[in-house]
Backbone as CSV, one residue per row, in Angstrom:
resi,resn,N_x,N_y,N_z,CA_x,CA_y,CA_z,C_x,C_y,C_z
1,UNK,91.999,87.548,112.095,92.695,88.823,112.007,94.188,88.553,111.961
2,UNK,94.780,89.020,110.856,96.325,89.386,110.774,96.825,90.213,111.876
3,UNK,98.014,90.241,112.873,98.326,90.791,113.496,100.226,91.234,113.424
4,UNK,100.047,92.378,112.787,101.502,92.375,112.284,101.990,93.699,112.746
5,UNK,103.310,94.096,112.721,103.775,95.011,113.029,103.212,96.528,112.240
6,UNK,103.159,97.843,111.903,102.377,98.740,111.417,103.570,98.788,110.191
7,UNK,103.346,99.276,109.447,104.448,99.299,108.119,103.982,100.970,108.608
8,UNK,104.159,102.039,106.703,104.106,103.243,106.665,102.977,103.344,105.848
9,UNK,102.711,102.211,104.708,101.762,102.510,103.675,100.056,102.156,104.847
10,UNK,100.219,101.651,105.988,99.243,101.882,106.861,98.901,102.722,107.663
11,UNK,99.456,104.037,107.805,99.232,105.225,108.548,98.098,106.114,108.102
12,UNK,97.547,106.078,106.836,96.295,106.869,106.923,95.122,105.838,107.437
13,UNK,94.923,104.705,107.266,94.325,103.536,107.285,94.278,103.723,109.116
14,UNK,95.457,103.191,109.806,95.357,103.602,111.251,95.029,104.846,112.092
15,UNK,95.297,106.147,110.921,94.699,107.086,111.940,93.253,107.431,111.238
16,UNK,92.703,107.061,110.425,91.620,107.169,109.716,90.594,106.024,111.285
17,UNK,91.374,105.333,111.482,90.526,104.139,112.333,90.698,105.097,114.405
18,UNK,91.745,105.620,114.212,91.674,106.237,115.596,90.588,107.148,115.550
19,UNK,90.416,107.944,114.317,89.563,108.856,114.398,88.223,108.470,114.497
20,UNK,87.464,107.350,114.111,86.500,106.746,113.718,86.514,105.857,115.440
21,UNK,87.112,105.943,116.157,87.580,105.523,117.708,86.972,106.602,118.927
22,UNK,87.212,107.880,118.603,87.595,108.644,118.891,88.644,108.992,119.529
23,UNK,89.847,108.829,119.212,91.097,108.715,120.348,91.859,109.629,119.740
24,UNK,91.515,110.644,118.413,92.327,111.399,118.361,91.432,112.699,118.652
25,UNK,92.515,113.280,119.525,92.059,114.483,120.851,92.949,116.050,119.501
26,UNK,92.858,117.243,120.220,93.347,118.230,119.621,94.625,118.251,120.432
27,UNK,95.108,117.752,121.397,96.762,117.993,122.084,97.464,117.020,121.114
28,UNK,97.021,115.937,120.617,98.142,115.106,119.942,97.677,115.008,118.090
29,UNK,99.084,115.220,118.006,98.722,114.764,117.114,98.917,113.602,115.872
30,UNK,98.603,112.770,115.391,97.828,111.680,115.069,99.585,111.056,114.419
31,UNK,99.979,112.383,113.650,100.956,112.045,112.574,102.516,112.063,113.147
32,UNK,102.630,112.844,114.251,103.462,113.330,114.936,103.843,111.559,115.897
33,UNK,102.449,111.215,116.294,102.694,110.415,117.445,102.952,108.701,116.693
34,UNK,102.876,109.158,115.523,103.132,108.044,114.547,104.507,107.768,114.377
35,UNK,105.050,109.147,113.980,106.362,109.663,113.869,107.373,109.435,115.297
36,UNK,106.660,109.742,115.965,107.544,109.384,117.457,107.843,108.245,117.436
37,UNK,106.536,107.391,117.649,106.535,105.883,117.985,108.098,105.070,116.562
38,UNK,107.930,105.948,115.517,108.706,105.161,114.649,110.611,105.214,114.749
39,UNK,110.337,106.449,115.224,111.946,106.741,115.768,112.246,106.138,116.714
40,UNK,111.904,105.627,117.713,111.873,104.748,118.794,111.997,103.627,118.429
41,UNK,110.704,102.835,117.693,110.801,101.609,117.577,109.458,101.107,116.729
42,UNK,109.293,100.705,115.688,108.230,100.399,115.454,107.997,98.943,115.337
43,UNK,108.511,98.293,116.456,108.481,96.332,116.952,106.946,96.139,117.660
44,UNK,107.070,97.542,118.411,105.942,96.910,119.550,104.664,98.263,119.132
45,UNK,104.578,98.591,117.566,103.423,99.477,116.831,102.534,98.369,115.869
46,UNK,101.597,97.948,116.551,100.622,96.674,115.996,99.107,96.786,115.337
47,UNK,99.262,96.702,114.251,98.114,96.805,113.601,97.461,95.130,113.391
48,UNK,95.850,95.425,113.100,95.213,93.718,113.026,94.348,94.118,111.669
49,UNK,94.822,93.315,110.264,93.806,93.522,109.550,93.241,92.374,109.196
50,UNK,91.923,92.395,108.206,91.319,91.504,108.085,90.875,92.040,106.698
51,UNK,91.738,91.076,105.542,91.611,90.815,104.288,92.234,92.106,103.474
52,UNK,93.349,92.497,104.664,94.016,94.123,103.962,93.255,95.449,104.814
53,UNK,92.097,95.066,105.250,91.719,96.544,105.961,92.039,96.673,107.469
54,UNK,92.529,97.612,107.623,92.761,97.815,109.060,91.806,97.686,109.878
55,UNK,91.832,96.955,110.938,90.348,97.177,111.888,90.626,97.268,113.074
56,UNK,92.296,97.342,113.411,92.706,97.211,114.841,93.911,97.793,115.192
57,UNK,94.524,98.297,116.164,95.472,98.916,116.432,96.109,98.976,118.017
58,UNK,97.637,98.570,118.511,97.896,99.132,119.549,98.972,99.683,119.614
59,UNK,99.241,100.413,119.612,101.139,100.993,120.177,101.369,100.965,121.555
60,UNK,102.470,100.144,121.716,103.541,99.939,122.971,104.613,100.326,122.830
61,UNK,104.937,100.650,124.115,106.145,100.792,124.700,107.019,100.270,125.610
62,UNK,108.408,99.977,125.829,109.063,100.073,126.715,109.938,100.565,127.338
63,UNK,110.046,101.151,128.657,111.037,101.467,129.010,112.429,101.272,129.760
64,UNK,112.119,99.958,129.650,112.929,99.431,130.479,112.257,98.955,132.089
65,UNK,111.577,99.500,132.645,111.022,99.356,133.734,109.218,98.589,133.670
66,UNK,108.958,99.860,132.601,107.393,99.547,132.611,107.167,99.712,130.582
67,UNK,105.528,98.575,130.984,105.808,98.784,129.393,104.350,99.411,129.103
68,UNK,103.894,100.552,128.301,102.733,101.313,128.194,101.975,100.892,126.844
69,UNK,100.601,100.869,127.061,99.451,100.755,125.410,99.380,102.058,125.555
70,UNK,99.082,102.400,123.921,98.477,103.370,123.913,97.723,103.197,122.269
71,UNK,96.466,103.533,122.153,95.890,103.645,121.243,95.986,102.208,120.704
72,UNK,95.029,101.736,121.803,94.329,100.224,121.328,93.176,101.132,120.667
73,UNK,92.883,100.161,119.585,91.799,100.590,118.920,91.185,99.487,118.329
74,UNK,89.526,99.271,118.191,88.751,98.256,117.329,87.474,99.149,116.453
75,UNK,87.983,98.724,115.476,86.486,99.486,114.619,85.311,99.519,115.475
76,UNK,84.937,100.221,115.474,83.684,100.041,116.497,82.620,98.866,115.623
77,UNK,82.143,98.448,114.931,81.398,98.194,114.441,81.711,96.154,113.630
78,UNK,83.305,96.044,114.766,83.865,94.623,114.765,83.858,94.395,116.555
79,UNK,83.924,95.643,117.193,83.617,95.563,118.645,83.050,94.034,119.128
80,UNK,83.364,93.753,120.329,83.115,92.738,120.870,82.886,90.868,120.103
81,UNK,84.110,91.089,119.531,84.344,89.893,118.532,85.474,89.667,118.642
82,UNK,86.010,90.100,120.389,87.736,89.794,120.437,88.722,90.154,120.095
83,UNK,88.589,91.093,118.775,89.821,91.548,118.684,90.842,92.198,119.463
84,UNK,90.105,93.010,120.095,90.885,94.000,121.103,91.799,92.806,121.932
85,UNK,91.100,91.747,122.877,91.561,90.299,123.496,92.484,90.326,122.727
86,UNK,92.901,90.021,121.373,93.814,89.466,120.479,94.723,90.646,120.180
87,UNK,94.258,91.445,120.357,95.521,92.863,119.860,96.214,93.016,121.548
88,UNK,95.487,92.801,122.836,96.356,92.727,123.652,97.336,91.762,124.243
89,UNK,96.841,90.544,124.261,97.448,89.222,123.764,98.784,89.062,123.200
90,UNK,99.079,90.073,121.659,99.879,89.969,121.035,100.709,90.933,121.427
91,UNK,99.987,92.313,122.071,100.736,93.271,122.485,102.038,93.090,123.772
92,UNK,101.242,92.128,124.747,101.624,91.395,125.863,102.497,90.267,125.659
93,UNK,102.743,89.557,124.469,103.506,88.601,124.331,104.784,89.237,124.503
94,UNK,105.017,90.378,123.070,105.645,91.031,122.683,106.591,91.926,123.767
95,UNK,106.154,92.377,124.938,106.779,93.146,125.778,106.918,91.940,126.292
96,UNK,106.728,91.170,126.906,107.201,90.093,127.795,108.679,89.446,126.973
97,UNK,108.395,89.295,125.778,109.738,89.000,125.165,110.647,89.886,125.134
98,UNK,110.575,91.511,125.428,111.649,92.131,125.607,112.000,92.372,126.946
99,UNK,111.470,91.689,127.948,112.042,91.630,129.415,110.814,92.469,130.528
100,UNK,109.775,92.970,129.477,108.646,94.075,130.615,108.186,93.326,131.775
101,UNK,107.988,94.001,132.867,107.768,92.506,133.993,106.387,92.770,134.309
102,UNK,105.728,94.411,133.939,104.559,94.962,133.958,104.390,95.675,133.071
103,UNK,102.976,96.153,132.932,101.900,96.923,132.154,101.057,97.594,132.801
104,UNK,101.304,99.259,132.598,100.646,100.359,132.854,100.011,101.180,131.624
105,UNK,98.261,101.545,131.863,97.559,101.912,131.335,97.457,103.322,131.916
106,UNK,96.310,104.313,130.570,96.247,105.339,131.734,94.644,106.016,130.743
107,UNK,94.011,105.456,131.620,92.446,105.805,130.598,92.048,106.921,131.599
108,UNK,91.035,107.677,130.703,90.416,108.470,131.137,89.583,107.776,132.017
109,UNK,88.868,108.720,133.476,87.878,107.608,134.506,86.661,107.934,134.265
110,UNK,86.009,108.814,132.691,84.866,108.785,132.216,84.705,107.257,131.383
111,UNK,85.839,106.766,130.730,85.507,105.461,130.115,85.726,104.543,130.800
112,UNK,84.204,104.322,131.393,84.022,103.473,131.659,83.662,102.404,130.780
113,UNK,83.373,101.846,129.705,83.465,100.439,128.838,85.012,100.112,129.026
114,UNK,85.662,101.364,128.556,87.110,100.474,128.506,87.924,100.578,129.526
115,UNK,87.230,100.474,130.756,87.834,99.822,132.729,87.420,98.526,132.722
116,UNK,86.547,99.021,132.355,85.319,97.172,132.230,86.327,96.564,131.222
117,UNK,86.847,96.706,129.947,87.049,95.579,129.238,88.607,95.611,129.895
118,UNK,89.233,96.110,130.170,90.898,95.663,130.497,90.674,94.722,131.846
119,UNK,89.492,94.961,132.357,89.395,94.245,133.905,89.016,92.740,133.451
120,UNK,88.701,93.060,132.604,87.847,91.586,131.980,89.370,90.879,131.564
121,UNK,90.159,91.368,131.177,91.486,90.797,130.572,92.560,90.704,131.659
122,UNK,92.056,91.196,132.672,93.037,90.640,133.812,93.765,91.971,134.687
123,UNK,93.454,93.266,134.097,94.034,94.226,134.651,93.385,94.647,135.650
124,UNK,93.724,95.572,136.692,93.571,95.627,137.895,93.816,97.492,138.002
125,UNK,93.496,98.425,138.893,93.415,99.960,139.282,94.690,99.790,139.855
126,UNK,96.078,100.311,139.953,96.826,100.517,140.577,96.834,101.439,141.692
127,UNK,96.775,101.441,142.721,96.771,102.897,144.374,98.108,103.731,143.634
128,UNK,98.322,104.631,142.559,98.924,105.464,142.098,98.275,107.023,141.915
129,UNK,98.700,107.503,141.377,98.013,108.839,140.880,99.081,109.225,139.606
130,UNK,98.526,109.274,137.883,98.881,109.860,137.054,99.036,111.273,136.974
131,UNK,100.171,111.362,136.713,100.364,113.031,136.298,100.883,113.072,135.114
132,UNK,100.880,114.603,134.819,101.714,114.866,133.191,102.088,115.717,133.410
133,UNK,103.002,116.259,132.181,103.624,117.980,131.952,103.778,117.686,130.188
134,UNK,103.181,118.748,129.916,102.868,118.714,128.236,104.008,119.593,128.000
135,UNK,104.960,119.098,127.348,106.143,119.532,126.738,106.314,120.098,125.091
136,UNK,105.479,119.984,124.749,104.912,120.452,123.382,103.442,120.491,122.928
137,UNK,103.216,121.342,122.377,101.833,121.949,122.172,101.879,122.067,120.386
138,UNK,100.953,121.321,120.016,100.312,121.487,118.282,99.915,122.819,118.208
């Protein structure tokens, strides 16, 4: 798997693959959060293809303090052949080279496969409690 930064001519390709994920919900939306991530920074927006097709995806962040995934993604149907390992890997290099000293996740506590697979990669439940405030509505 190629693991390269997301260009633009890959955005239907990546949200075509979130959707096929299920990770795109009705609060966000797909094109918008594409759009965010690109005004910010698109260093740490990582796509993995294999022979030109997209089959993998993570967007990071940093903030200076903490650095966030969001929308790791593996075709379902390349599942458990590592990629995800390798899209976080690269995701993790990447913030470590811009100074992140940690990594905070924030999964739903119905998915359970994907507690199991970040635990498998070394992550751990933080004694926190997530909150939000939705500042814009689609």
């Amino acid at each position: 798997m190629n693991i390269r930064s997301f260009d633009e001519h890959d955005r239907e390709a990546v949200i075509d693959l979130w959707q096929v994920c299920g990770l795109v919900v009705p609060q966000n939306n797909p094109h918008k959060d594409i759009d965010r991530k690109l005004q910010d920074s698109g260093k740490l927006f990582l796509v993995g293809d294999i022979d030109g097709r997209i089959v993998a995806s993570a967007m990071a962040g940093y903030d200076g303090h903490r650095g966030w995934i969001n929308y790791l993604a593996v075709l379902p149907s390349m599942r458990r052949e590592g990629l995800g390992r390798e899209m976080m890997k690269a995701v993790e290099k990447r913030l470590l080279a811009v100074g992140c000293p940690k990594i905070n996740l924030q999964i739903r506590t119905t998915n359970q496969q994907v507690i199991e697979f970040y635990e498998a990669i070394g992550y751990s439940m933080d004694r926190v409690v997530s909150m939000g405030k939705r500042l814009e509505y689609d």
